[in-house]
N, C-alpha and C positions, 0 to 999 in steps of 0.2 A: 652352087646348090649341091652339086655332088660331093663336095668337097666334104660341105657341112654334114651331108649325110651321112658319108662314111667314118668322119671324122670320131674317134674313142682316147681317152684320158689318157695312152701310155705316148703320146704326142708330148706329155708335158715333162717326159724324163728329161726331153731336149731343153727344155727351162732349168730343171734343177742341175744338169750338167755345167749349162752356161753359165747359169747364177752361180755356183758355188766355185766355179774358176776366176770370176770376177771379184767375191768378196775374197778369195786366197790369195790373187797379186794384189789385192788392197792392200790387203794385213800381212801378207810376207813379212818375217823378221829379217831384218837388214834387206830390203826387198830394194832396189835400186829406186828413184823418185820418177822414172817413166814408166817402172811397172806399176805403179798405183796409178798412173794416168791410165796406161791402160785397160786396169782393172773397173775405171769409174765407166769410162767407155764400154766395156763389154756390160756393166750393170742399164747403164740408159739402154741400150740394144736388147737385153733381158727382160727388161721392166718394159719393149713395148711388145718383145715375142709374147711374153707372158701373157699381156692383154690380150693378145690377138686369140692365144689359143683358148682363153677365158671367154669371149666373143664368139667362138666356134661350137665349145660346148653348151653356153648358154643355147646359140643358135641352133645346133642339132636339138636340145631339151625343148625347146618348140612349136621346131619344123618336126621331127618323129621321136615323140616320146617315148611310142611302142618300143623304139630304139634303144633309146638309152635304158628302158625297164629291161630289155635283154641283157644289156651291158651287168647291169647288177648280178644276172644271174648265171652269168657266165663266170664258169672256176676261173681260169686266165685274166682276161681284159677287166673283170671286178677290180682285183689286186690294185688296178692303178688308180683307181679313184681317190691312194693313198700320196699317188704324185701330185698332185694339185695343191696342196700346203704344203707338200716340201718344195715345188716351184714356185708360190708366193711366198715362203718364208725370206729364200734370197733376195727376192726385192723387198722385203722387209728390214731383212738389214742392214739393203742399201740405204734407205731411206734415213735409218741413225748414222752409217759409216761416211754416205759420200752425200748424200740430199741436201744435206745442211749449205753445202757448197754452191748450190743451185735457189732451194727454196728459204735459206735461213732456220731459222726456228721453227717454221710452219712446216718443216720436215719430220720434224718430231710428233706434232700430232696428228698428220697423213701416218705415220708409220705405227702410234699407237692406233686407230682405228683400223688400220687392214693387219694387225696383229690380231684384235679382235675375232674380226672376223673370219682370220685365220684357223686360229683356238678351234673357234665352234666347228669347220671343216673338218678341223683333225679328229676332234671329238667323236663328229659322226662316221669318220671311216673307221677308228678303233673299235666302235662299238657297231654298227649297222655291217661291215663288211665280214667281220666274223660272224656276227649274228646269221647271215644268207647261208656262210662256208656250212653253217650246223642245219638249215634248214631247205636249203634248195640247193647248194654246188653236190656234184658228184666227185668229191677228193677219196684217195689213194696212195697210201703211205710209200707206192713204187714211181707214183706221179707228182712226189712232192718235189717243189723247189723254193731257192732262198724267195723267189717273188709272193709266199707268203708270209713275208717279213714287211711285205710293203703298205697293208692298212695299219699295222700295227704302231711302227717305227714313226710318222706325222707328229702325236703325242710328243715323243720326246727333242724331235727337231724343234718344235715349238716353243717346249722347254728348253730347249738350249738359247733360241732367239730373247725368248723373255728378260735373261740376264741383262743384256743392252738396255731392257726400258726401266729397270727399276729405278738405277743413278739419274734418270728424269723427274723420275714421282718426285712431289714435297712433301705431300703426307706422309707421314711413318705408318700410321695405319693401314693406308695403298701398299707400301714399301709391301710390308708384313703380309697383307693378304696374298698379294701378287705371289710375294716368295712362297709360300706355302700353297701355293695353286702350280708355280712351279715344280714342287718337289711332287704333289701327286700327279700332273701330266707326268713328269719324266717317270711314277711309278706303274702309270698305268703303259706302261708301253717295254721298260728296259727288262724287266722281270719277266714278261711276257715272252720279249724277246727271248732269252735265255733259254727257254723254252722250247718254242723252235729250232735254236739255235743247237741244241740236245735232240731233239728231235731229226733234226737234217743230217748229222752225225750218222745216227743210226740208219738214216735211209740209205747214204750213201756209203755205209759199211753192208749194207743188205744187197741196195739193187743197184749198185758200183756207180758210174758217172750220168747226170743226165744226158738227151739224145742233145745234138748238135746243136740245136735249135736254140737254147737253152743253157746252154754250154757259160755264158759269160753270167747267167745267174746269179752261180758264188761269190762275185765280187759284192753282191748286196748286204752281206753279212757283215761288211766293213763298215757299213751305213750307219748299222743300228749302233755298233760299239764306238763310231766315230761322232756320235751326235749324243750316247751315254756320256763321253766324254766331256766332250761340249758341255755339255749338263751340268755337270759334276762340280765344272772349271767355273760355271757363271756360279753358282752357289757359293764356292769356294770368295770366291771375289766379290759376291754382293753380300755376303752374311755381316760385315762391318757395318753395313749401312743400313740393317733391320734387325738384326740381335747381337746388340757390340758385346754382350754378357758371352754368348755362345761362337763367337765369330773364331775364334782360337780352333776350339772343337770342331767345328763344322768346318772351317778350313781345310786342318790337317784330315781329318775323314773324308772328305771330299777329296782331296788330291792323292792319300793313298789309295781309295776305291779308281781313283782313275788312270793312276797307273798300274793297274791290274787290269783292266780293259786293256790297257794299251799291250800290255803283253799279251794278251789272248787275242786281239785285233792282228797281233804281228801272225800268229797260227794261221788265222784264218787268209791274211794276204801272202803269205807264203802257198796254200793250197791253192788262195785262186788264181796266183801265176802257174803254177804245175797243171791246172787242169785246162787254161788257156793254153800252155806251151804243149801240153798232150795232144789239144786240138791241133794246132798250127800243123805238130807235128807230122799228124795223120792229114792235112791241108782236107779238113771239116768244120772249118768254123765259117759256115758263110754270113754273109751282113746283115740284120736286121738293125730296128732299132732297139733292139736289148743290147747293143755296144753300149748305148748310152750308158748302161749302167756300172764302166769303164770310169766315167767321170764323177757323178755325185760321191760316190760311197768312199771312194780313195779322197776327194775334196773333202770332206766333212774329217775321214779320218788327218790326213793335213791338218785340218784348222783345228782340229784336237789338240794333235803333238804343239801347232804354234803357241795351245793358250797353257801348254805346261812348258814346255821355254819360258813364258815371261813369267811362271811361276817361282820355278825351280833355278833358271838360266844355267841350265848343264847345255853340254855341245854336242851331247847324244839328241838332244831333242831340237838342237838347231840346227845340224846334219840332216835329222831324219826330215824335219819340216820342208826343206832346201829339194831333199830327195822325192819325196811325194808331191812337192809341186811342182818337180820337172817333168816328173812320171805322168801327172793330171795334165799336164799344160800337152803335152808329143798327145797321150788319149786325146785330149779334146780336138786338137788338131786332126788328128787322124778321122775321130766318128762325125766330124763337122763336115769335114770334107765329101766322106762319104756318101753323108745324108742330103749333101744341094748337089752332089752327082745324080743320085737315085731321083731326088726332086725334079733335075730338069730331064732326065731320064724319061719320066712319069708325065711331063709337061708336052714333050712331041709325042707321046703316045695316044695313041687314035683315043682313049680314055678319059683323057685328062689327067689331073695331078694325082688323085686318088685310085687310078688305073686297077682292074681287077688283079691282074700280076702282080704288082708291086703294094698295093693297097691292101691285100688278103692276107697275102704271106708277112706283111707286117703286124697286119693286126693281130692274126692265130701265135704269131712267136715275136711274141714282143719285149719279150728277157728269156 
């Protein structure tokens, strides 16, 4: 019961970590045939974390609603209410990637209905979590970081996922609607992003590095441009199969906007090894679970570069693909590790698992 108590949404970055390392050794190109074994394995183990922590925050919504009504109104712990569809998206598209292996066919529409439901989640943190920022957070252009990238960014992970479901549709009509529902999620989110993304710039040209705490922030900024991509790439590849008149155009538009991401994505993972390597430096980077955000945002940018490899098949982008998922695979290892040390840590603690030590200081600096 304490568990549930304390328990707040930046819990689920450890989902979209997992899951998105799990669909990367899926899909690895030229990935050996036991990394996709073990890629389906770390998805079954996602797909029940995921539940569990689905079960938690249902359970805390419950047990102390007063609770979770703080949680919205809080500038920090808000932010993450935008990890909960980017943590079910993963298992979403496990469900078309590896499900099929497991459940047959009946994989397919398990995974269109928790897409749905997905959607609407993202929906309401794009529009509900900014909507609070403007009317109850106390934000500060000295106290901004990438984590308010993270109601926003859901939207277009969504859209990136959607790409997988459309080559199921039969209707052409579905095809057609879907796609064009896909192109304004990804609108309502990538533009936006940009935004901020312009905005962080400036903050960090004003009020220099964020404090420690916070420190692995920056890497979020990989998210948003690694999931525009995604975007881009599933448009690019379903535009034959809902407008064969404009599939040429949309194609090549789609893949040259995305390789313009890709080079501004490279800007931004270039600074956020410098401001990581600053940290280590100065030995200031202690461990929360904002490592996590180590994993998603580098995974998503991977599974980018992989879906312009099968585009393009240049060796620049099967190198790079290769590279960001040794880099993802050593992170994930690293902040997994961490976090069932700090676990059991928290577990012999006169406390319990959510222990006020361990428990607080994650929740207040949770990117």
């Amino acid at each position: 019961m304490r568990m549930v108590r304390t328990f707040t949404p930046n819990w689920f970055t450890a989902g979209m970590g997992t899951g998105i390392v799990a669909v990367d050794a899926y899909l690895l190109p030229h990935g050996p045939g036991w990394l996709s074994e073990v890629g389906t394995g770390l998805w079954i183990f996602n797909l029940i974390l995921v539940s569990v922590l689905i079960v938690l925050m249902i359970g805390r919504s419950v047990v102390d609603p007063h609770g979770v009504k703080e949680i919205f109104h809080d500038p920090l712990q808000s932010m993450f209410f935008g990890a909960i569809p980017m943590a079910m998206t993963t298992v979403v598209n496990g469900f078309f990637d590896m499900g099929p292996r497991f459940l047959g066919s009946a994989a397919y529409h398990v995974g269109a209905i928790l897409w749905v439901v997905n959607a609407a989640i993202a929906l309401a943190s794009v529009f509900v979590i900014p909507f609070l920022m403007f009317i109850s957070h106390d934000h500060r252009l000295s106290h901004m970081t990438a984590a308010w990238l993270m109601p926003i960014v859901p939207a277009e992970v969504v859209a990136a996922s959607s790409g997988i479901l459309v080559p199921h549709l039969t209707a052409l009509a579905l095809r057609q609607d879907l796609f064009i529902g896909t192109v304004v999620l990804w609108a309502l989110s990538v533009p936006m992003a940009f935004l901020l993304l312009g905005t962080l710039f400036l903050r960090l040209a004003l009020h220099n590095l964020p404090p420690q705490e916070m420190a692995i922030s920056t890497w979020i900024t990989l998210g948003t441009l690694g999931t525009g991509i995604m975007g881009l790439m599933m448009m690019a590849k379903d535009s034959s199969l809902v407008f064969p008149g404009l599939a040429s155009a949309i194609a090549g538009a789609a893949t040259l906007a995305a390789i313009i991401l890709w080079g501004l994505g490279l800007w931004w993972f270039v600074h956020s090894m410098l401001i990581s390597a600053y940290y280590l430096w100065r030995r200031s980077l202690p461990f929360n679970l904002g490592w996590w955000g180590l994993t998603f945002p580098l995974g998503v940018f991977g599974a980018g570069t992989d879906l312009l490899y099968h585009a393009l098949g240049t060796a620049i982008f099967s190198w790079a693909a290769a590279t960001f998922f040794l880099m993802l695979a050593l992170f994930w290892i690293l902040v997994a590790t961490f976090t069932v040390r700090h676990l059991m840590h928290a577990q012999r603690a006169k406390h319990g698992v959510m222990n006020d030590a361990i428990g607080a200081d994650w929740a207040e600096n949770a990117i």
